[in-house]
LOVODO-674304 format. One record per atom (N, C-alpha, C, O): y, x, z. Coordinates in steps of 0.05 Angstrom, whole numbers, plus 5000, padded with zeros to 4 digits. Layout:
# residues N
YXZ ...
This chain:
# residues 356
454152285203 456652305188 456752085166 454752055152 458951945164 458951695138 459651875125 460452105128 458951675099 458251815068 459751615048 460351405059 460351635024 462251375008 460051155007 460750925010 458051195005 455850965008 455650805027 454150595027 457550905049 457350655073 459850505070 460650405091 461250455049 463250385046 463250285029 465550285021 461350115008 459849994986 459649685007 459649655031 459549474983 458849214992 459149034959 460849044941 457048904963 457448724940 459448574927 461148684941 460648434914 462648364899 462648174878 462648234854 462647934888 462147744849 464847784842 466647804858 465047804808 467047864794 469547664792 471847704785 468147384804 468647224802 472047114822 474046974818 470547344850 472747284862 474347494869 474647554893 476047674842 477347754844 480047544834 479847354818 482047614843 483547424839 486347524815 488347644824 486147434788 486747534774 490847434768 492747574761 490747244772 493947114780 493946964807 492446794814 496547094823 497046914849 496446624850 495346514830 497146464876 496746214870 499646114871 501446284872 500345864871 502745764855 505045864889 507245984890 503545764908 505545824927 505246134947 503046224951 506346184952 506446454962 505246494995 504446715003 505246265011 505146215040 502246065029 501246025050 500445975009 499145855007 495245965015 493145825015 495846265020 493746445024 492146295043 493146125059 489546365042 488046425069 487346655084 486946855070 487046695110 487046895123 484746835146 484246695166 483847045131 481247125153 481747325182 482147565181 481647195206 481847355225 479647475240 477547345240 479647715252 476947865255 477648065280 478948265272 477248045303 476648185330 479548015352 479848055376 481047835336 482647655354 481547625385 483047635404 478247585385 477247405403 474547555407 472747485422 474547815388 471547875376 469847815364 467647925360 471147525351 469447535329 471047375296 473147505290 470747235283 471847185255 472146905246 470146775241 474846805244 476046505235 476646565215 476746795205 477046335204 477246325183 480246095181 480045855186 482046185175 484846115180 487246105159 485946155139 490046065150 491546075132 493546255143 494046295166 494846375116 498346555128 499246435148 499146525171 500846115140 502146005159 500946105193 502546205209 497746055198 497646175223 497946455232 497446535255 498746555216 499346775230 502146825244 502547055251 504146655251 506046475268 505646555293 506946705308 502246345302 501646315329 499546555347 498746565370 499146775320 498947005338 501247205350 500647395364 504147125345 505347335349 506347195382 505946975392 507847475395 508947455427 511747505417 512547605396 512847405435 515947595447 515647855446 513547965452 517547945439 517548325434 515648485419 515448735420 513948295403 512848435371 514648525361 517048485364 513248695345 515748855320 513848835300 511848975302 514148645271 512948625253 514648825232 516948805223 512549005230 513349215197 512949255178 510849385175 514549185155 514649015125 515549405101 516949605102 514249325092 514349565068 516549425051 516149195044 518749535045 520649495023 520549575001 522349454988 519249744986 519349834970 518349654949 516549484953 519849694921 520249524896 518449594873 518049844872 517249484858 516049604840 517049654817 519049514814 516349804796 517349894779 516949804754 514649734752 518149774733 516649614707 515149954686 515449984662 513450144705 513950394700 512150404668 512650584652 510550244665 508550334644 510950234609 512850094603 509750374599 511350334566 509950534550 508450714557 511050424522 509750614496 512350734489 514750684493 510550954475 513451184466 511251224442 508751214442 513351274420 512451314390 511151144376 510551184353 510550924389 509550624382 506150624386 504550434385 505550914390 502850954395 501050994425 498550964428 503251104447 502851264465 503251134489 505551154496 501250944512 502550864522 502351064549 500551224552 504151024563 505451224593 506051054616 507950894616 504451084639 504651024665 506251254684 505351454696 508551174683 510351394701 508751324731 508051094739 508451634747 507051564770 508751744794 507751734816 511151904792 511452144811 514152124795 514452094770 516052134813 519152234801 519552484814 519052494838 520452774798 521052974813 524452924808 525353024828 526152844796 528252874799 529152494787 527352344779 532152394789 532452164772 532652114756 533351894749 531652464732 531552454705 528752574688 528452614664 526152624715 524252774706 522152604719 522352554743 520452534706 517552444718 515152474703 515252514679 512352464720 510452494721 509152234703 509852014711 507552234683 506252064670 504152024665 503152214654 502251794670 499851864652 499951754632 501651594626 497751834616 497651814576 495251914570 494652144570 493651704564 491051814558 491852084524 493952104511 490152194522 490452454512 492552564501 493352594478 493452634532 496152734536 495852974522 497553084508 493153064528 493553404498 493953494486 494553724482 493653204468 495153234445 497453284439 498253394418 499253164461 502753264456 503053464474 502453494497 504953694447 505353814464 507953884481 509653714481 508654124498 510954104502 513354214485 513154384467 515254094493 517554074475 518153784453 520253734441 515353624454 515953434437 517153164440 516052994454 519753104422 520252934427 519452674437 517252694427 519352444448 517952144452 520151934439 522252044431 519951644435 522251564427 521651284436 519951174422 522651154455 521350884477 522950714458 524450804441 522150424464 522450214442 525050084439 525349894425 527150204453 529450174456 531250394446 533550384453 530050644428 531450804429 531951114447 532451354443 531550984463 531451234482 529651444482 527351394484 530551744478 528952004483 527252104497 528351994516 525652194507 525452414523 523352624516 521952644496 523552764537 523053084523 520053094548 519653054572 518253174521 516053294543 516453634558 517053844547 515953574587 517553864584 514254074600 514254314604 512453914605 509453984619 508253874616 508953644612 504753954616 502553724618 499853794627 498353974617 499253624647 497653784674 494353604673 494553364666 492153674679 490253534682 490153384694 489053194684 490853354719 491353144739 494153004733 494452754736 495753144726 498652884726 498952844702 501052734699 497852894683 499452794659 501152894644 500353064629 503452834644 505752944625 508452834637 509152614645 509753154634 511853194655 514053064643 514253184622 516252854643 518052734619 519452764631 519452694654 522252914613 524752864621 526852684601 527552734578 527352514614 529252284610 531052394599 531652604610 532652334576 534952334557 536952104555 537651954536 537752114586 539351774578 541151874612 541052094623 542351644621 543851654644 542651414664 543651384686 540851284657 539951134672 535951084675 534950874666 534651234684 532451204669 530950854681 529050754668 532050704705 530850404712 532750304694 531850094685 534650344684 535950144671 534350124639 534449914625 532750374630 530950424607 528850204611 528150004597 527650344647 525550164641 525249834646 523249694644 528049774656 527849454655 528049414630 525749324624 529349424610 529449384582 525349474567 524049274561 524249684563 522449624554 520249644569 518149604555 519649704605 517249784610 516549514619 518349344618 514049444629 512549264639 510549364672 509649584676 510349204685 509149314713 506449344706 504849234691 506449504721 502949654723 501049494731 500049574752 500049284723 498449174739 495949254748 495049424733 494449214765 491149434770 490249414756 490449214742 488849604752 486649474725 484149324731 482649324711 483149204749 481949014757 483048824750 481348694739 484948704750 485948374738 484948384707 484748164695 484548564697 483848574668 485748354640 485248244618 487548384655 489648314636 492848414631 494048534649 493948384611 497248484611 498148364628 497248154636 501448544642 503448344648 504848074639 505748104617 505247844647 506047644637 509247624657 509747724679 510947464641 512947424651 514047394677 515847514687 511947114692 512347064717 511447344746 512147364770 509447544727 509347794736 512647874753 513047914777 513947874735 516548094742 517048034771 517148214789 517547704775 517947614816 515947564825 516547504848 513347554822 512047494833 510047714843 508647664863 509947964827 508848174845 511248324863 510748524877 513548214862 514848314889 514648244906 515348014901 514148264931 515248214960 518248054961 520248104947 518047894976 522147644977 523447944990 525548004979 522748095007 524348345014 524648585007 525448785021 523948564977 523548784956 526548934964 528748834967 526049134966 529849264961 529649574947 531249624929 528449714954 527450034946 526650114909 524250114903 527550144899 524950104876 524350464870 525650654866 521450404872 519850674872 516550624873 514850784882 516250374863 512350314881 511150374853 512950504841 509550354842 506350304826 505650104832 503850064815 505549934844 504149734855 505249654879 505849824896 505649334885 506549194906 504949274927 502549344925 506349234948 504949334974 503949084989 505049005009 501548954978 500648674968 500448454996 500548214993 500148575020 499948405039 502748285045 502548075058 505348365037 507848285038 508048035019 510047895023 506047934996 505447774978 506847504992 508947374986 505047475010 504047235024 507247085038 507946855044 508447325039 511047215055 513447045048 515247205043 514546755046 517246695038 519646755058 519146855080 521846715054 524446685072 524246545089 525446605110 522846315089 522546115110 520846245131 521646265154 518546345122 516446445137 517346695152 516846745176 518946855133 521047085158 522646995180 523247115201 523546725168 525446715191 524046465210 525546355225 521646405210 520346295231 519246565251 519546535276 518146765242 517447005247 519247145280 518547235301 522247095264 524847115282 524547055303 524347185324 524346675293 524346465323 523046515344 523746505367 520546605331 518446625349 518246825376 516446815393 520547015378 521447185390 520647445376 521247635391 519647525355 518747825347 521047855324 522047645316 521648075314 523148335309 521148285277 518848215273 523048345259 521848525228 524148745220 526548725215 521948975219 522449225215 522849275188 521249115178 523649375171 523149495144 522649825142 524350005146 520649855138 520850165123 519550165095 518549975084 519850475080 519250455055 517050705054 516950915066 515250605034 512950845025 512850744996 513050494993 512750884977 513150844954 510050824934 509651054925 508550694929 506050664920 506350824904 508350804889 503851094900 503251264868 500651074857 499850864867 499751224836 498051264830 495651274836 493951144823 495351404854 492951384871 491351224878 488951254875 492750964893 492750724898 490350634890 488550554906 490150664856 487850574845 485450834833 483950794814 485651054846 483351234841 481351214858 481751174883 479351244848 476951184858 476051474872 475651694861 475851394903 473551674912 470751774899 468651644903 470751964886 468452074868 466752274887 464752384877 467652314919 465852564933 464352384952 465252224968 461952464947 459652264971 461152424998 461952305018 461352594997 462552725025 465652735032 467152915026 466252515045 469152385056 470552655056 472552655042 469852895070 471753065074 472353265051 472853495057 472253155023 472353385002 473553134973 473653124949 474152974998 476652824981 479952784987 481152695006 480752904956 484352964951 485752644963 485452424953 486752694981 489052464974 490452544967 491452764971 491452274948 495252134937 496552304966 495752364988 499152354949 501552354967 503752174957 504352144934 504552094974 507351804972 509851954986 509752145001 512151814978 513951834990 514451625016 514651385014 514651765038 514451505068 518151595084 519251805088 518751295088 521151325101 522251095126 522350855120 522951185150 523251035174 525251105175 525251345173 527751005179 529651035202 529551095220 527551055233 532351245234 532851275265 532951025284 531651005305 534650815273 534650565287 532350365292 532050215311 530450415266 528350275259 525850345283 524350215297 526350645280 523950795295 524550755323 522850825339 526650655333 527250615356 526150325362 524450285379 527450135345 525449995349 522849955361 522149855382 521450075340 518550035343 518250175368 516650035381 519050395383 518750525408 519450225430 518050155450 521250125422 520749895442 518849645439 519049435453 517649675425 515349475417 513049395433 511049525439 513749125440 511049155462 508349095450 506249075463 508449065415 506048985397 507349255374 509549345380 506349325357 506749335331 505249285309 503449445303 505449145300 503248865278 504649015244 507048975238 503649115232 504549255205 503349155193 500949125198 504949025163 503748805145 502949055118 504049255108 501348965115 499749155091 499149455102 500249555122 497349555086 496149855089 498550125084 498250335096 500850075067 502950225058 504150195087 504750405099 504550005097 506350025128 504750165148 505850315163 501450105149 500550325168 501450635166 502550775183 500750705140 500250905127 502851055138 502651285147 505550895138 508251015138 508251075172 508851305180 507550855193 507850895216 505251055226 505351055251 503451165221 501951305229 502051645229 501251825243 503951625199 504551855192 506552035213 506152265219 509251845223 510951825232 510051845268 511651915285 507451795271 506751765299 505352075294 506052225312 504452135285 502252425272 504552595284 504452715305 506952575265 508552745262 510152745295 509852955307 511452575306 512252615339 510052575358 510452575382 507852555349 504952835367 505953145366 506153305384 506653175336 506753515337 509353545349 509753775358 510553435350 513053485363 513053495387 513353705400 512453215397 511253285427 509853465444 510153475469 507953645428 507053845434 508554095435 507154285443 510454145430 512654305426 514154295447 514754485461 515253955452 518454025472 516953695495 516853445493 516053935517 514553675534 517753505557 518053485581 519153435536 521253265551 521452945535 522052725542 520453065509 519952785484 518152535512 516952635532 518452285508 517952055517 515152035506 514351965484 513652145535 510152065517 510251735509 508951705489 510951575516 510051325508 511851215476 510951035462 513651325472 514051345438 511751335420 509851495422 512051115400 510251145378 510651325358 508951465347 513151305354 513651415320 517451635328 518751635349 517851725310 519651875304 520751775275 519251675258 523151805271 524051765246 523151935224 523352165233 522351945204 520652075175 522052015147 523351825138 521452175140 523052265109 521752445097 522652675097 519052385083 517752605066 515752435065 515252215077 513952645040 510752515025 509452495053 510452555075 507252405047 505152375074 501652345054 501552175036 500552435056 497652445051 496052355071 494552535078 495752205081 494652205101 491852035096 491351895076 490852055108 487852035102 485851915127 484252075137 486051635137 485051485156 482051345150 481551135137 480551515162 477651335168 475951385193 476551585206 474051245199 472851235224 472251485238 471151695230 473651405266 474351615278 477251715284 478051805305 478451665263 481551665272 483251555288 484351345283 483951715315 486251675341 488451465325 489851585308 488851125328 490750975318 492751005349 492250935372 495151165337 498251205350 499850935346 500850825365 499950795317 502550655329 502450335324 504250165325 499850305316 498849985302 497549905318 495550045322 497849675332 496549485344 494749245322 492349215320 496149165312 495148965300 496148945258 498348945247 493748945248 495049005215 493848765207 491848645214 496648725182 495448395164 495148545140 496648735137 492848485117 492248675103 491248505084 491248265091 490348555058 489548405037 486448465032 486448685043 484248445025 481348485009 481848804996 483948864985 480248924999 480249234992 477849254975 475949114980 477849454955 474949524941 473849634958 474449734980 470949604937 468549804956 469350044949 470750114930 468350154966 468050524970 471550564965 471950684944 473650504978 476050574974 477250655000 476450605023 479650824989 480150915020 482150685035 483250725057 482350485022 483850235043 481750085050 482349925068 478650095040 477150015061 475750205082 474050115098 476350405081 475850605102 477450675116 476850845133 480050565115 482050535126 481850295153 482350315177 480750065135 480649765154 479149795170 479849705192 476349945170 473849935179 474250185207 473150175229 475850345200 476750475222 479250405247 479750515268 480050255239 481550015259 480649845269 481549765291 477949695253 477549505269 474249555272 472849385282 473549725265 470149855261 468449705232 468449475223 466949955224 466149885204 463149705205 461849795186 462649645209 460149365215 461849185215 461548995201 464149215233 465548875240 466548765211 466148535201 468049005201 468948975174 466248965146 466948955122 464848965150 462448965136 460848725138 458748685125 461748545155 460148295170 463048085162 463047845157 464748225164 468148095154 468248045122 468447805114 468148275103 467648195082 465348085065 465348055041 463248045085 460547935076 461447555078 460747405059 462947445101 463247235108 465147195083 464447015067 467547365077 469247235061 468047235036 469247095019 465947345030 464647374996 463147055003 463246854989 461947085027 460046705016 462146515022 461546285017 465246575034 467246365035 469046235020 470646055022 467946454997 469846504968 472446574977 474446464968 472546724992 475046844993 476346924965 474946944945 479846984964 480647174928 480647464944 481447524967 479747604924 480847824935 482648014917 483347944894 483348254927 485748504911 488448324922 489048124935 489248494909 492648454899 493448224901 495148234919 493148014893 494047734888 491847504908 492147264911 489947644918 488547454927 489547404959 491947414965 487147334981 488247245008 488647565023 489047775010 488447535048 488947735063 486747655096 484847505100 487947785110 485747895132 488047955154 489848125151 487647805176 489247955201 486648105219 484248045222 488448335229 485548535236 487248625264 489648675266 485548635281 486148705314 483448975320 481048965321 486149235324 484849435334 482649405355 482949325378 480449475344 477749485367 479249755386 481049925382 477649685405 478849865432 475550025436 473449925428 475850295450 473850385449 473050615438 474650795435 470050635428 469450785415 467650765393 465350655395 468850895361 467750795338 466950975327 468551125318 464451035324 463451325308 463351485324 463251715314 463551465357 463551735373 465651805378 465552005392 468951705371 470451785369 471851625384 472351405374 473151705414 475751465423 478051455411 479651635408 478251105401 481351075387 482950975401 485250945393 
């Protein structure tokens, strides 16, 4: 049985990558089971892997400028909206406030603590008619805390995606980084399809697994959403190539979910990937896990012991991926958020005992 310890790998500090580079298409990309084994390559090539009748699937979702101070002392990472006037925050000693107490954000604006939970923080309800229109005026984006610095200006466009449209993330859904307009619409030419769906980044994102034993760890739940038209799509897909870990996450969920269905009404089209979806998803992918609707994922550098590297390592096996990010550490690869990315081709077979 793996343990979080097999999911550890060294790391110089050096090559985390703390601001993008000036051009956006300018990444390198490491490819790994293409051929069975690992090049060492740029975005731009990822062009001449695609066929006729791919369906490349792009996460839309926008990020939020969610973090801000209230009372000039207090700062708050909104992480969970339960309504468009109430959300979830964190605030280091949130204990101290209690409920009922006013907040007062740097623009004026109210809100009312109205809960405050060990795990979420503090429950805020918004006193205004617009609460993004608050936080474009005073919040700033969340950046990981691995970059070990504030937001800076050129932050605001440059941790979006060019196909940002949704706004609801914590954090950009970073493999979409790499992409310009030009590069979408070469994507087109090429004969393949771009899909959009939305999963909305929490919090989570950046918590660290604390249980040596994989199966007695909580996942995040996100909000995940496909279309009817979209999902049709992808059912005709003779590839489906999902750019970043948020787009797996959404079509896997979505394939999970028309399994259970299928088991229900045996007239459903066994060869369907996905079903249209509209709800949280927790889902929780590592070695061993049946992959339903991803063929092929473009993905960014993941921490150790995280569940997006236990995620990678179960798509494409974890040695391969262990032998993958060993090459990119002596290649000086960037890695996180802002750094390069990784095109990854499902191993076929069996990984951990388990056929995927």
């Amino acid at each position: 049985m793996l343990t979080l310890s097999d999911f550890d790998f060294e790391l110089p500090a050096d090559l985390i990558a703390s601001h993008p580079l000036e051009k956006r298409d300018a990444s390198r990309m490491l490819v790994v089971g293409a051929d069975g084994g690992i090049a060492d390559k740029h975005i731009r090539d990822f062009l001449g892997f695609l066929r006729p009748g791919d369906v490349v699937v792009m996460n839309n979702s926008r990020v939020i400028p969610a973090r801000f101070m209230a009372d000039g002392k207090h700062e708050i990472t909104l992480h969970t909206a339960v309504n468009d006037k109430t959300w979830w925050g964190l605030c280091k000693k949130y204990t101290k406030i209690k409920k009922g107490t006013i907040l007062t954000l740097d623009d004026g604006t109210t809100v009312r603590v109205v809960d405050n939970d060990a795990e979420s923080g503090l429950l805020l309800k918004f006193l205004c008619d617009d609460v993004f229109a608050v936080l474009d005026r005073v919040g700033k984006l969340p950046l990981p805390p691995y970059m070990k610095r504030e937001m800076e200006e050129s932050d605001r466009e440059r941790y979006q995606t060019v196909y940002s449209k949704h706004l609801g993330s914590l954090a950009a859904p970073t493999a979409g980084l790499h992409f310009t307009d030009e590069l979408l619409d070469e994507i087109r030419a090429r004969g393949a399809k771009i899909v959009h769906v939305t999963l909305h980044v929490g919090a989570g994102t950046w918590m660290p697994v604390k249980t040596e034993n994989l199966s007695e760890h909580k996942m995040h739940s996100e909000w995940a959403f496909i279309s009817e038209p979209h999902a049709r799509m992808i059912n005709r897909a003779k590839r489906v190539i999902a750019v970043g870990t948020t787009s797996m996450r959404v079509l896997e969920s979505a394939a999970a979910e028309y399994a259970r269905r299928a088991a229900r009404n045996p007239n459903l089209n066994p060869k369907h990937r996905v079903c249209p979806f509209c709800q949280n998803t927790d889902i929780f992918i590592t070695p061993g896990y049946k992959f339903r609707a991803v063929d092929v994922l473009l993905t960014n550098f993941h921490l150790p012991k995280s569940t997006l590297f236990m995620l990678v390592s179960a798509f494409s096996g974890l040695p391969e991926m262990r032998a993958a990010y060993k090459h990119a550490v002596d290649e000086k690869y960037r890695f996180f958020s802002y750094g390069d990315c990784c095109l990854l081709f499902k191993k076929q077979g069996d990984i951990n005992g388990t056929e995927i």
